[in-house]
N, C-alpha and C positions, 0 to 999 in steps of 0.2 A: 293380249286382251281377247277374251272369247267372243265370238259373232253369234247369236243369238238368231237373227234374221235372213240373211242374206241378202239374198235378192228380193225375199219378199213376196208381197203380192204380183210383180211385173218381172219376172223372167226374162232374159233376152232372149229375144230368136237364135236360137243356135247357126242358121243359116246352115245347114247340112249339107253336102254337093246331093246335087241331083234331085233337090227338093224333099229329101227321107226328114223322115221326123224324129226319126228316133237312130242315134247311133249305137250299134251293140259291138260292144270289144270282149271277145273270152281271152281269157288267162288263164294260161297252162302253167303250174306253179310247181317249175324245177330242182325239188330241194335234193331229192335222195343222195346223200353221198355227203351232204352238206352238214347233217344232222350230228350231232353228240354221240359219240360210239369209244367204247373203250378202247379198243384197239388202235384209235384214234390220239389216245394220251386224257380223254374226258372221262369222269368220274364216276357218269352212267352214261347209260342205253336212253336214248330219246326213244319215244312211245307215242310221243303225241301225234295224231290222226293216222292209227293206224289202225287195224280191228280190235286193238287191246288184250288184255289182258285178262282173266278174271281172277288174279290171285295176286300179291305184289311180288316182284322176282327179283332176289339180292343177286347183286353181282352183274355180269354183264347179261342181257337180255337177246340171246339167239332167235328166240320168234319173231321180236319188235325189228332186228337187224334185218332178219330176210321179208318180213314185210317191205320193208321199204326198198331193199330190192327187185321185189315185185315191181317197183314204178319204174325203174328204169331198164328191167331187164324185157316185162312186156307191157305194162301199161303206156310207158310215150310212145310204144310204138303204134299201140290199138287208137291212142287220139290222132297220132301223125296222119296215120289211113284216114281215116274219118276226115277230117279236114281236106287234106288235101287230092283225095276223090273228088272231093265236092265243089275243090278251087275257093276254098275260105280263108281267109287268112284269120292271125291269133296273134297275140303278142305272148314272149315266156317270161314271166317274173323269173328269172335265172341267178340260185346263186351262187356263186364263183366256184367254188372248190364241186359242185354237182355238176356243171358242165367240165371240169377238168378229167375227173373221174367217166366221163362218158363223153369221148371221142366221134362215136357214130350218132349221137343224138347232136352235137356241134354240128355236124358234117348235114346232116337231117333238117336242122331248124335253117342252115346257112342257103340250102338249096330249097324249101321252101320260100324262103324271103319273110320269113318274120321276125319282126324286132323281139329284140330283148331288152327287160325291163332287168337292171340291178336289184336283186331280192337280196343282198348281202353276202360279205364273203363266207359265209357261213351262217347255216340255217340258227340264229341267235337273236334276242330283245336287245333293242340298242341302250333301253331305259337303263339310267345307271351306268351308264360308261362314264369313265374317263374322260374329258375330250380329245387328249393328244391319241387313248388307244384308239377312239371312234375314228378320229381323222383317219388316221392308218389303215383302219378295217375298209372304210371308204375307199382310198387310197387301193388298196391292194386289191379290192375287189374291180374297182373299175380297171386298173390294169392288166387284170387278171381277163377279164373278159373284152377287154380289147383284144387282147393276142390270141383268145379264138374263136371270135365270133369276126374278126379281121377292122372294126372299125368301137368305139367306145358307147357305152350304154348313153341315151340320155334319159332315162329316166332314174327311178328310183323306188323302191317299198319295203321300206323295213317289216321284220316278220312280228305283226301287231305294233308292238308300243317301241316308237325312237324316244330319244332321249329329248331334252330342252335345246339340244345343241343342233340336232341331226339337219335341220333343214339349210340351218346357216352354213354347215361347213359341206354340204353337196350342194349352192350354192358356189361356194368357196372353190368346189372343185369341178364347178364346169356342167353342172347337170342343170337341162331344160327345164326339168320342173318333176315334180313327188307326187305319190300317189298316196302318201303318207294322212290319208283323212278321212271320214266316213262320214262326213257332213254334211254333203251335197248329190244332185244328181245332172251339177253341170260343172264344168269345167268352172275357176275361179280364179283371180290373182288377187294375193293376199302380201298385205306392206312385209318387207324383212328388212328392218331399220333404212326405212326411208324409202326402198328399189322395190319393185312389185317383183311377187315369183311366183309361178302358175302352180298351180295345183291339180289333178286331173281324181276328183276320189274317187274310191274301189268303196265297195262292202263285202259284208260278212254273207247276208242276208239273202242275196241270189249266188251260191257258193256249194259246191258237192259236199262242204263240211256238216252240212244239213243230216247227212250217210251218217257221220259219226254220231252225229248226237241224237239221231233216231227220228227226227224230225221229216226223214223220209227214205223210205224202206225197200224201193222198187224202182226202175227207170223210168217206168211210166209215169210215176209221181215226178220225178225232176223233169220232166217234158213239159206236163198239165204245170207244172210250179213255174215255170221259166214261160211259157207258152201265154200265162194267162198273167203275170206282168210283163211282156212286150205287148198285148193286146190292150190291156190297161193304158199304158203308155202313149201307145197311137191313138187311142180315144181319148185323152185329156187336149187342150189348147196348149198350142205351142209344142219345142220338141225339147228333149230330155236323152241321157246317156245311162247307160248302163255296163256294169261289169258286171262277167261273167263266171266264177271262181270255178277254174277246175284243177286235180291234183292227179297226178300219175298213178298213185298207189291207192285212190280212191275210188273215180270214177273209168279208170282203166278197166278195171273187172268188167265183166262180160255181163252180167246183170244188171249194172247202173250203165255203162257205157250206150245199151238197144235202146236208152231214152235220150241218150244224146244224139244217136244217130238220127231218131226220129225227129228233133228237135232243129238238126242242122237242115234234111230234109225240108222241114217245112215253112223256116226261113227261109228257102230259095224260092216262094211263092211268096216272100211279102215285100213288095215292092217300096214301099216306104221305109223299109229298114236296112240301113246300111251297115253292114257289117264288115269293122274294119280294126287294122291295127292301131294300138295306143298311140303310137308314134303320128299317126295320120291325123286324130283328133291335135295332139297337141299342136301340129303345125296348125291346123283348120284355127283352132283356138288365135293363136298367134297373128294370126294374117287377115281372120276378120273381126276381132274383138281387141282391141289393144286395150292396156289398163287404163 
């Protein structure tokens, strides 16, 4: 059954540590490697958010392929610096077969200390699965990223639309809770026949895929864009969570990246805002809001 209201007019106090009002989680979203490639044994070249195309290309797609190497070959490494210069933590929507294929990015995210969120064993919609093949996809992704990231994802985000099934068999398979929703901008528990299961949503909407779809053309516009909903956020009553969507082969580039530097910058001057990993909310979640 859909929820329509929420919470409503009376939000809970999120109770934030250290009295912050607003908690801000960026997401570094790990797909390269993970994507559709023919070489790969897939039919086509995945393309999607990359700088595109302007003509359609039969066959396999060599442009679309090295874009997306751009994200793993220097874009996670241009977010890596940024970050942690700064001593910020991130969580990685990571999915399975993109941390396999990149060793030094494993080795990188493991010595920072940020959790990984399961983005799927491969960059794919879960909508329309099977359930025995989703179980398995499940299945192999989370063991897949157990054995290198050294301990098991608890979360989970399918890439846009899971299926009717997805929550109950990540459920089924030991995950804390999904990021699987765009509903809200606080943490939630929502019944799964009968047993409450947290939910933590993400959006689209403060997201570098903004880049793609031309929605913002400069870094400086993702600064002011990002800048002026956490400013929003600490001037309303009560506190509120935010995701922060970023992509390796998006916001890597050295043109959009000068507005996230600025941006991480100048979170280090707002004291009410705590910026922290996923993994950190959903415990906080847990420990002071039971369902």
């Amino acid at each position: 059954m859909r929820d329509f209201e929420g919470y409503g007019r009376n939000p809970p106090d999120p109770r934030w540590p250290n009295g912050a009002k607003l908690a801000l989680n960026f997401v570094i979203n790990h797909e390269e490697g993970g994507e559709e490639s023919v070489p790969d044994g897939d039919p086509r070249t995945e393309n999607a958010l990359t700088e595109g195309s302007t003509a359609p290309v039969k066959g396999r797609d060599l442009g679309a392929e090295s874009m997306f190497q751009y994200g793993s070959r220097v874009g996670f490494w241009r977010l890596h610096r940024l970050f942690t210069e700064r001593g910020l933590p991130c969580t990685v929507f990571a999915v399975a077969r993109s941390l396999e294929r990149t060793p030094q990015a494993v080795a990188a995210i493991r010595e920072a200390g940020w959790d990984v969120c399961a983005h799927g064993w491969k960059w794919e919609m879960h909508i329309g699965m099977e359930e025995a093949q989703e179980r398995q996809r499940i299945a192999d992704a989370t063991a897949l990223i157990a054995k290198l990231i050294g301990k098991p994802p608890l979360g989970w985000y399918t890439r846009y639309a899971p299926s009717l099934n997805t929550r109950r068999l990540l459920a089924e398979a030991g995950y804390l809770y999904d990021s699987d929703a765009y509903d809200d901008e606080l943490p939630y528990w929502t019944d799964l026949a009968g047993q409450p299961r947290l939910v933590l949503p993400y959006n689209l909407a403060h997201n570098d895929i903004r880049f793609q779809r031309a929605a913002l053309t400069a870094g400086e516009e993702f600064f002011q864009y990002i800048k002026g909903a956490v400013e929003l956020m600490l001037a309303e009553p009560g506190g509120r969570m935010l995701s922060v969507g970023l992509h390796n082969r998006i916001i890597g580039h050295p043109g959009r990246a000068a507005g996230l530097a600025k941006l991480l910058d100048w979170l280090k001057t707002q004291p009410q805002v705590w910026v922290c990993r996923r993994e950190e909310i959903a415990r906080h979640w847990i420990a002071h809001h039971q369902p």
